[in-house]
C-alpha positions as MATLAB code, in Angstrom:
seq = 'XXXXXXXXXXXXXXXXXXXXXXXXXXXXXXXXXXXXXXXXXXXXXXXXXXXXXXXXXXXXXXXXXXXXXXXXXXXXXXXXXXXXXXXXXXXXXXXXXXXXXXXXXXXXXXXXXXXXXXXXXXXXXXXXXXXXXXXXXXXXXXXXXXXXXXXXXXXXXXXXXXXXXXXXXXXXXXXXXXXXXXXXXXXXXXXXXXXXXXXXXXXXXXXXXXXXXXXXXXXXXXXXXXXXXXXXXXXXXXXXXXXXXXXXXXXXX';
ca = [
       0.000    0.000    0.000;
       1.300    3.246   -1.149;
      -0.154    5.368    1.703;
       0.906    3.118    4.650;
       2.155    5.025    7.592;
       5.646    3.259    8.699;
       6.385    2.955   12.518;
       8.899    2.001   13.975;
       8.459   -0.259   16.511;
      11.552   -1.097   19.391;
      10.554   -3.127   22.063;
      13.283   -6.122   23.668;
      10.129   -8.030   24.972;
       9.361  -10.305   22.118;
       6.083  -11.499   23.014;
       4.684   -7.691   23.363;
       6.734   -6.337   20.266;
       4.789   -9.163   18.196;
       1.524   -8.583   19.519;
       1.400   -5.099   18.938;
       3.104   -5.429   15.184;
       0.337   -7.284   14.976;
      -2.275   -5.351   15.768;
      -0.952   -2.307   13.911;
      -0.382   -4.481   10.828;
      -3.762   -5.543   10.914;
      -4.553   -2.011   11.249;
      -2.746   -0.373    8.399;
       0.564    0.368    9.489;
       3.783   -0.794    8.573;
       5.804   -2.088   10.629;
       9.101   -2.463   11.590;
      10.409   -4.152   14.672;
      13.698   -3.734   16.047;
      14.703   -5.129   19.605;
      17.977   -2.950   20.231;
      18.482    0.667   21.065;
      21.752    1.497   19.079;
      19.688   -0.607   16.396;
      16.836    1.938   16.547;
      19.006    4.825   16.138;
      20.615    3.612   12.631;
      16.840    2.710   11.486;
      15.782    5.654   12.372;
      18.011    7.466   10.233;
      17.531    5.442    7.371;
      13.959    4.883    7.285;
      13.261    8.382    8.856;
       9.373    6.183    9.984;
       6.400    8.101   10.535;
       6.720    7.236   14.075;
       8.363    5.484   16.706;
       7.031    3.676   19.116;
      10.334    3.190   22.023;
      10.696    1.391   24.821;
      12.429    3.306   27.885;
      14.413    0.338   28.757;
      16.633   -1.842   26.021;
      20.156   -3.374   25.357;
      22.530   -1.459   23.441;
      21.020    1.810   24.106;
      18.202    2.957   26.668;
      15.159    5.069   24.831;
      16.068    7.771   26.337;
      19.168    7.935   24.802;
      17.881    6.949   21.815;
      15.725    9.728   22.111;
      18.420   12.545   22.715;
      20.516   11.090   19.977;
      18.178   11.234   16.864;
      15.823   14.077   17.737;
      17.903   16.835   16.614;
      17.245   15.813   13.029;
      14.470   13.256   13.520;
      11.171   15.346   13.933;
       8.641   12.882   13.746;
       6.620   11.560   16.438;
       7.993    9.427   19.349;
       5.957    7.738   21.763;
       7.812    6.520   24.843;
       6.970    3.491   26.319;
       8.171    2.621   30.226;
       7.353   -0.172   32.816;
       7.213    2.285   35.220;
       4.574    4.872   36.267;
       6.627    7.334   37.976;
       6.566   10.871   37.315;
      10.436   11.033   36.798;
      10.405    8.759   33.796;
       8.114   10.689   31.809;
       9.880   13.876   33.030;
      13.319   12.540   31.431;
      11.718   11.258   28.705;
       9.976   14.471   27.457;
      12.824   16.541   27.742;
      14.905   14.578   25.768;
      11.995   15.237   22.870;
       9.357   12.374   23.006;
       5.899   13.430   22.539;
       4.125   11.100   24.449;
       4.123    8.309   27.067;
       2.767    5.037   27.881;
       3.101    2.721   30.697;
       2.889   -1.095   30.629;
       0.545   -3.072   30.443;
      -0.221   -1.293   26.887;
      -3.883   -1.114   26.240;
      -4.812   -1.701   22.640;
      -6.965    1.239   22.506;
      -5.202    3.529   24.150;
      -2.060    2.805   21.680;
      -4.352    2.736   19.118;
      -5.617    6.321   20.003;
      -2.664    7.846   20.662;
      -1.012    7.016   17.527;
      -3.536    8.273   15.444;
      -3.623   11.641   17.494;
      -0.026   11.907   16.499;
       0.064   11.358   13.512;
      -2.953   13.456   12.768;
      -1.672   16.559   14.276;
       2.084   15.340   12.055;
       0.021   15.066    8.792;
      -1.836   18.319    9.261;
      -0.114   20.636    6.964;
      -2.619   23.527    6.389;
      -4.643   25.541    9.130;
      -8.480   26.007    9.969;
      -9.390   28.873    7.697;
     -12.399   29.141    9.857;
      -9.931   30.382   12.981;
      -8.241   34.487   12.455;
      -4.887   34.038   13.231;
      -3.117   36.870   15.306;
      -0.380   38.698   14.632;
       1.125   39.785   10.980;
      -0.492   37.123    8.942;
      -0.087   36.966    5.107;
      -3.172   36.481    3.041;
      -3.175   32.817    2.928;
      -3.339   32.440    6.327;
      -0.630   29.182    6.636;
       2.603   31.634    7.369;
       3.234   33.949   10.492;
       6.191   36.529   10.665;
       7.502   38.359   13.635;
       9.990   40.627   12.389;
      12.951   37.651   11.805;
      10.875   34.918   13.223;
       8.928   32.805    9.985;
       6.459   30.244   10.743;
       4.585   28.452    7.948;
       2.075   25.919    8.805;
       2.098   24.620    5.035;
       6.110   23.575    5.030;
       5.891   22.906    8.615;
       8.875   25.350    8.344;
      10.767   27.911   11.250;
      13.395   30.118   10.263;
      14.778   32.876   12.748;
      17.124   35.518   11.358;
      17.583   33.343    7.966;
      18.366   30.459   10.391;
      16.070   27.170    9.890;
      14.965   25.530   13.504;
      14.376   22.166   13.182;
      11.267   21.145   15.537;
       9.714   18.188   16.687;
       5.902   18.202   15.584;
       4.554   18.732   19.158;
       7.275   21.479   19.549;
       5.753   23.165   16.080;
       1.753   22.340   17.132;
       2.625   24.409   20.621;
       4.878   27.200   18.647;
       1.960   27.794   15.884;
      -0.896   27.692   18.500;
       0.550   30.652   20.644;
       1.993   32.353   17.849;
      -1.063   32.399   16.165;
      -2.854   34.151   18.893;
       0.409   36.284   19.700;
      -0.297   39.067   22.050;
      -2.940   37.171   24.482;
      -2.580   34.354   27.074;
      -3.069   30.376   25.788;
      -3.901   28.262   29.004;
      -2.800   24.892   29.224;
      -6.292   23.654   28.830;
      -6.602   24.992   25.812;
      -3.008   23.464   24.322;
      -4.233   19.790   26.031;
      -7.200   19.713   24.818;
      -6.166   21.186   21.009;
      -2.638   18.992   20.727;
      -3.555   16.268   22.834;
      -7.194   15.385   22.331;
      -7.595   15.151   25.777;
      -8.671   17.615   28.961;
      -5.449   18.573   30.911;
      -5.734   16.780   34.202;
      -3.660   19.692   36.289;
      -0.294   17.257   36.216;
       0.324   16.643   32.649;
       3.794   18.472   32.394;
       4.378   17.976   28.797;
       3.592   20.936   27.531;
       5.662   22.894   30.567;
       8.649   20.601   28.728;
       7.441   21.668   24.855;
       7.670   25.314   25.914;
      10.923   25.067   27.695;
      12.542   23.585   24.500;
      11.025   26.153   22.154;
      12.145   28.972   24.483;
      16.131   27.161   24.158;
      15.374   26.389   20.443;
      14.544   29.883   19.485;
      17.260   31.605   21.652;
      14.607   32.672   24.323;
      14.819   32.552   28.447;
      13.139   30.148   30.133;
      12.903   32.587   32.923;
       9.630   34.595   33.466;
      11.013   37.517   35.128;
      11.223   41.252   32.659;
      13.110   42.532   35.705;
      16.988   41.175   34.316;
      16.884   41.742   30.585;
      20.888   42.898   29.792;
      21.122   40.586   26.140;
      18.497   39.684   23.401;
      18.619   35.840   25.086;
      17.327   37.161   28.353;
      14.314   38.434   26.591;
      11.115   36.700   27.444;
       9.776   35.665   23.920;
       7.556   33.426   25.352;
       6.324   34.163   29.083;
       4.470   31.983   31.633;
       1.968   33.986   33.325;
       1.537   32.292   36.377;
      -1.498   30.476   36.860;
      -3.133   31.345   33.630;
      -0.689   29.921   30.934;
       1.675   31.209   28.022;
       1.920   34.315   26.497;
       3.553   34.691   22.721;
       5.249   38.260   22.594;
       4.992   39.934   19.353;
       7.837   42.009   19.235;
      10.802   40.915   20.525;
      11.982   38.514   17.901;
];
């Protein structure tokens, strides 16, 4: 099948890693399996899969490290998949650029829907028409500038000062929703609920972590202070307000 989304699929436990091949399979996906980390990294590269599905805990590399190795160039969806349900995990995990988690046991369903939520918001390459953008917004609506910052929704593109930024597609979904209403607060209900599919539960922390890495992506300060502003990378380009959520500044880029 021409159309068939690839994942990538590295999981040590055999008897898990062939049920869920084949349930994807049977699904529409292709699928690779791999059962080693340093493995996954050199697939990864060359089959560059729609997703990867990677377990936090395998021989020749953890997933983590996995994780922090390929995801300066790989910018497609990782799921993260750990035995444990601890806080800390999923905390490591994120920051090293997965875009979601899962504990064992895996439900089918919950895989399933998680996936396809991925790969949805991945595959999404032109806006609502139906929503006004904020901010300087060319006539088509898919590209937002601020000054040196460039964000098209169509390419999936960011370039800063002539620069490209390469972004993970959670990190790009957060970026374009508070860019595009630049000027006013986004809560984190709103960015669950939009890039997750689901309400936000007061704990989920992953879009704290997508924020943090846009603000060290794009040369911004993860501080929230305007008090201690002495260089352009102390600037607060995007600000937590406290409470409320995140604020995209206009004009400091």
């Amino acid at each position: 099948m021409e159309n068939q989304q690839h994942i990538l699929l590295v999981e040590d436990e055999q008897s898990l890693s062939d049920w869920i091949a084949e349930y994807l399979t049977m699904r529409g996906f292709k699928v690779t399996q791999t059962a080693r980390g340093d493995e996954a990294v050199t697939l990864i590269q060359s089959l560059n899969p729609d997703l990867v599905l990677l377990d936090g805990m395998l021989p020749g590399m953890d997933g983590v490290d996995v994780c922090k190795t390929v995801r300066p160039e790989f910018t497609n969806a990782i799921i993260m998949i750990t035995a444990r349900d601890e806080e800390a995990d999923e905390v490591l995990g994120l920051e090293m650029g997965a875009d979601d988690f899962l504990v064992k046991p895996i439900r089918a369903r919950a895989l399933l829907s998680r996936i396809k939520i991925l790969l949805h918001k991945q595959n999404q390459t032109s806006v609502d028409q139906s929503e006004e953008p904020q901010g300087n917004v060319p006539s088509n609506e898919s590209e937002l500038r601020f000054n040196q910052l460039i964000i098209n929704a169509s390419t999936r593109q960011v370039t800063l000062a002539g620069e490209q930024i390469n972004l993970s597609t959670k990190e790009f979904d957060v970026l374009w929703l508070i860019a595009k209403n630049a000027g006013q607060v986004v809560s984190r209900e709103q960015l669950v609920a939009d890039l997750r599919g689901f309400e936000y539960d007061g704990f989920d922390r992953s879009i704290d972590l997508q924020v943090s890495r846009l603000r060290k992506k794009l040369n911004g300060s993860p501080t929230t202070s305007s008090a201690d502003k002495s260089s352009d990378n102390q600037i607060d380009r995007i600000k937590t307000i406290w409470g409320k959520g995140y604020l995209f500044v206009k004009d400091v880029w």
